[in-house]
MMTF fields as JSON, N, C-alpha, C and O atoms, coordinates in Angstrom:
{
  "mmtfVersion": "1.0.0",
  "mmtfProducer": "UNKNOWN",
  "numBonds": 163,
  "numAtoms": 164,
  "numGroups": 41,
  "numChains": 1,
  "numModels": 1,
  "chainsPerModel": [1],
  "groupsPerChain": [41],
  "chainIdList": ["A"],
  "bondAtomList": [4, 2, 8, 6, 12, 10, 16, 14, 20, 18, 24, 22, 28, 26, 32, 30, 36, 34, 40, 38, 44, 42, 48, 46, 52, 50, 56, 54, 60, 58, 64, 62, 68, 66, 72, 70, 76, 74, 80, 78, 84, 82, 88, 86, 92, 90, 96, 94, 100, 98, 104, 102, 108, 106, 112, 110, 116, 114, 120, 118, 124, 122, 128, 126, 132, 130, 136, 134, 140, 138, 144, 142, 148, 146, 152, 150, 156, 154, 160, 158],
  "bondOrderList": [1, 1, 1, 1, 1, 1, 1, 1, 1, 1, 1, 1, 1, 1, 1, 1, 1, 1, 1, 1, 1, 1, 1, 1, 1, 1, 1, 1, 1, 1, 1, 1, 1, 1, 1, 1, 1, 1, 1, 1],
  "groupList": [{"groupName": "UNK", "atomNameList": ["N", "CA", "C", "O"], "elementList": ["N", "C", "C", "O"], "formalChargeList": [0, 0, 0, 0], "bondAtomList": [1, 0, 2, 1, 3, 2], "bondOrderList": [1, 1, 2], "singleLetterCode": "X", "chemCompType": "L-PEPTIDE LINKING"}],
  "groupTypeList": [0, 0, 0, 0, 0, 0, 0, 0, 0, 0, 0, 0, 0, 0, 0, 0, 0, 0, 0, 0, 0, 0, 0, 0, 0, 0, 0, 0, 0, 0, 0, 0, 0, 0, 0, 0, 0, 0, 0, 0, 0],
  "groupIdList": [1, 2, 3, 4, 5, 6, 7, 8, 9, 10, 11, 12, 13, 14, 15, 16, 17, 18, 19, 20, 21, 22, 23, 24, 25, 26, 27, 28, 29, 30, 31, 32, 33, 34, 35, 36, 37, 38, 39, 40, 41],
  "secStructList": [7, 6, 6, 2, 2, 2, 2, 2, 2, 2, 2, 2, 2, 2, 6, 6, 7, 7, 2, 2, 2, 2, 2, 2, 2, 2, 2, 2, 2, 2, 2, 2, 2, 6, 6, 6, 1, 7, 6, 6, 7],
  "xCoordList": [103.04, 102.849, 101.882, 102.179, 100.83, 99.751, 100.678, 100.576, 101.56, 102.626, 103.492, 103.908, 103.532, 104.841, 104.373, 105.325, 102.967, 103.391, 103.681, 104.356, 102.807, 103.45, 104.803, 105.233, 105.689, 106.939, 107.641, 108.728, 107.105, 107.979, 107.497, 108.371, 106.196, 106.194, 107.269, 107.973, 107.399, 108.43, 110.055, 110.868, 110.101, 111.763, 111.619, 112.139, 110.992, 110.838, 110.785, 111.189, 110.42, 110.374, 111.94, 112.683, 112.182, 113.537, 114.736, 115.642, 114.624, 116.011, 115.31, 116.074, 114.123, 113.87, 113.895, 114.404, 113.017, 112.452, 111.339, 110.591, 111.11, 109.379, 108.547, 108.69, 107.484, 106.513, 107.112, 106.857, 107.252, 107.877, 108.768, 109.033, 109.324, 110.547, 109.76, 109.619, 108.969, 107.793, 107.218, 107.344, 106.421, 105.824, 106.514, 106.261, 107.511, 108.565, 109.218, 109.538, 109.368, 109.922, 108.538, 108.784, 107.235, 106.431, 106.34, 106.589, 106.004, 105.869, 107.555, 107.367, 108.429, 109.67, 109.225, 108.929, 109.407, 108.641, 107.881, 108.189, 106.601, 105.689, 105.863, 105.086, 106.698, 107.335, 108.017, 108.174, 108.483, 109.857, 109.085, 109.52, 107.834, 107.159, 106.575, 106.833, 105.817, 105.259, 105.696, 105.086, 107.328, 107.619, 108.106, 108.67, 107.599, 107.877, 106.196, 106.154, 105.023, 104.077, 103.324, 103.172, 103.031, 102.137, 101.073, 100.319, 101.433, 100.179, 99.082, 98.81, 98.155, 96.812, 97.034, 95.998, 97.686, 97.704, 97.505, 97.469],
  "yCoordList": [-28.764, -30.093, -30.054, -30.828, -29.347, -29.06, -28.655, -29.381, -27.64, -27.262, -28.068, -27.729, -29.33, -30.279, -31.026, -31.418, -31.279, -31.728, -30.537, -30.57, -29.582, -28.794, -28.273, -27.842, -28.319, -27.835, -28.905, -28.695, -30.311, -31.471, -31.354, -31.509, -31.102, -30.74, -29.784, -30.12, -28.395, -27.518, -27.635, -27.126, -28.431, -29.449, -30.312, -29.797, -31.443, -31.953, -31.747, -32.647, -30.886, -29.662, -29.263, -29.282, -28.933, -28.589, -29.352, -28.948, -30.363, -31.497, -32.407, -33.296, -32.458, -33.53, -35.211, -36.205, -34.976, -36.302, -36.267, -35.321, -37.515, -38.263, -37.985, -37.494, -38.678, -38.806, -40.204, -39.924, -40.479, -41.466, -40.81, -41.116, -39.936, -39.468, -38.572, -38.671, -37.289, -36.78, -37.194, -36.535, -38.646, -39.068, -39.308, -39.067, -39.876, -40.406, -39.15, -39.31, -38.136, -36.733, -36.193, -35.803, -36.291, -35.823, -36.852, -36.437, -38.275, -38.986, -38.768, -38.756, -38.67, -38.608, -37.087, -36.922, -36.256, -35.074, -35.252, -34.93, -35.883, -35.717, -37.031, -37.109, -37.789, -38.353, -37.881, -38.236, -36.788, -35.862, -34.89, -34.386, -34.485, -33.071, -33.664, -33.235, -34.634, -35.445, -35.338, -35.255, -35.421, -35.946, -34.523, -34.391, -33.423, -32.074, -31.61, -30.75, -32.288, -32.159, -32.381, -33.6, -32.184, -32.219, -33.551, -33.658, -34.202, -35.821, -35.247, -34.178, -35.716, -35.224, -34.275, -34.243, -33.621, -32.282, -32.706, -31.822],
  "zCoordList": [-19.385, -19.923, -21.099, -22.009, -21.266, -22.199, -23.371, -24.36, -23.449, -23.993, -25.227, -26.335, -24.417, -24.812, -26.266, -26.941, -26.848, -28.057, -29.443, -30.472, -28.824, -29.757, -29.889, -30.959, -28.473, -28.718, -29.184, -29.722, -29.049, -29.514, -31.374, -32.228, -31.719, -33.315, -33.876, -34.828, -33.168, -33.5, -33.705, -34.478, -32.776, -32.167, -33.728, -34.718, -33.831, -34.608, -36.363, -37.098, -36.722, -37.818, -37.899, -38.88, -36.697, -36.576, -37.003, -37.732, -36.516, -36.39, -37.414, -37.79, -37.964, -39.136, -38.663, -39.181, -37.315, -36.925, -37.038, -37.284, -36.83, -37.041, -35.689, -34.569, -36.594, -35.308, -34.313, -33.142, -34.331, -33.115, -32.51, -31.347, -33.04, -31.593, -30.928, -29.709, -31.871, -31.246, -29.868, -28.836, -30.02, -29.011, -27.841, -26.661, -28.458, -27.178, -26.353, -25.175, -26.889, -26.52, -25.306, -24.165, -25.855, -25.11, -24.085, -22.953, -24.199, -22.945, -22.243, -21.027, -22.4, -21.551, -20.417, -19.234, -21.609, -20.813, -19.823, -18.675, -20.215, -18.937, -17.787, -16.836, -17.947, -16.732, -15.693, -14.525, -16.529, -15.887, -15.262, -14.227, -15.792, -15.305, -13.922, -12.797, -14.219, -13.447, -11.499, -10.433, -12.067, -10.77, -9.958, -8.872, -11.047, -10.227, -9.433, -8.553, -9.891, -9.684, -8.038, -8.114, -7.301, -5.793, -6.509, -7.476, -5.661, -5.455, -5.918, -5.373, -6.99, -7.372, -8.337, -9.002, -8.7, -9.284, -10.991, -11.847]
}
């Protein structure tokens, strides 16, 4: 998860989106990571 904005900068660079999809790419991410996570963690 620490990971995810820089791989969403790289993605982004890539495909020639903005910072708004950026963000939205990382918060989707860590919703998703989230729910692989142990209570507290």
């Amino acid at each position: 998860m620490q990971a995810a904005p820089a791989a969403a900068r790289l993605l982004a660079a890539e495909l020639g989106r903005d910072e708004t999809w950026q963000r939205q790419q990382v918060e989707d991410f860590t919703k998703l990571a989230a729910g692989y996570l142990p209570p507290g963690a």
